[in-house]
N, C-alpha and C positions, 0 to 999 in steps of 0.2 A: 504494500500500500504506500505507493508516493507523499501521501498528505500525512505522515505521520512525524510529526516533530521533533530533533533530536536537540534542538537546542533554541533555548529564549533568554535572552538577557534585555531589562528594561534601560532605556533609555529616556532623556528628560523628554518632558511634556505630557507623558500621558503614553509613549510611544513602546512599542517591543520590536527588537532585531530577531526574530525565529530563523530558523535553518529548517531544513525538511530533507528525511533520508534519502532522498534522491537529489539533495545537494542545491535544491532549490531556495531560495534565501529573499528576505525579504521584510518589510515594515508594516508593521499594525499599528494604528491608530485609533487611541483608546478615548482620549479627552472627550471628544461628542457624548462617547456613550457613559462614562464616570464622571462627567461634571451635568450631563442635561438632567432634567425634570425626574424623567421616568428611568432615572438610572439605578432602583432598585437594588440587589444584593451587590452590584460595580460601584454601586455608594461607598461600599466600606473601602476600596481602593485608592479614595481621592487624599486620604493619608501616605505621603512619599514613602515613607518605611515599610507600609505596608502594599505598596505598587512593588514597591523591589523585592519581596521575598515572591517572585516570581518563578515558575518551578516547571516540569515538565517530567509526566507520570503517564507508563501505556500511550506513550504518540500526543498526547495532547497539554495544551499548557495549563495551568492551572494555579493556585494559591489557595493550597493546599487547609491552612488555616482558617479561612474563610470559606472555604466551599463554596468556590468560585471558579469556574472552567471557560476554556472559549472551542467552539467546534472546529479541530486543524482541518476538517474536509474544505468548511468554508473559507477557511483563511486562505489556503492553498491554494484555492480554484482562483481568488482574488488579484492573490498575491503573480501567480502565472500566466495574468492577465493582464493586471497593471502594472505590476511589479512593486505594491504594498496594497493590502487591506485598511479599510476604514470603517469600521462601526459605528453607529447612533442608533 
């Protein structure tokens, strides 16, 4: 499976650098969906320290603490598209 995640490191803004085991690489953008309205359980991430304990478990990213995940199929398709994901 392509869209499985081998690596995420957060970057400022709101932002994550992911890799994908087929070497695919690329940027998520998180700020619309952790600072807007209806940002629900991505609420608890708008604390920096807790954006950076950022983590990747079974192909996909996550923050593990919070129980909090993002779908790598989606990101991937995104991200091999435009060459970063943008959530809201």
């Amino acid at each position: 499976m392509p869209w499985r995640v081998v690596t995420a490191r957060a970057l400022p803004g709101y932002r994550l650098l992911v890799r994908f085991v087929d070497g695919t690489e690329g940027e998520v953008h998180l700020s619309r969906l952790i600072c807007g309205e209806r940002a629900g359980v991505f609420a608890a991430l708008r604390e920096e320290s807790a954006f950076e304990q950022v983590d990747v478990r079974l192909g996909a990213v996550v923050w593990p603490r919070l129980g909090v995940d993002l779908a790598p199929d989606a990101i991937y398709d995104a991200i091999k598209v435009r060459g970063r994901c943008v959530l809201d």
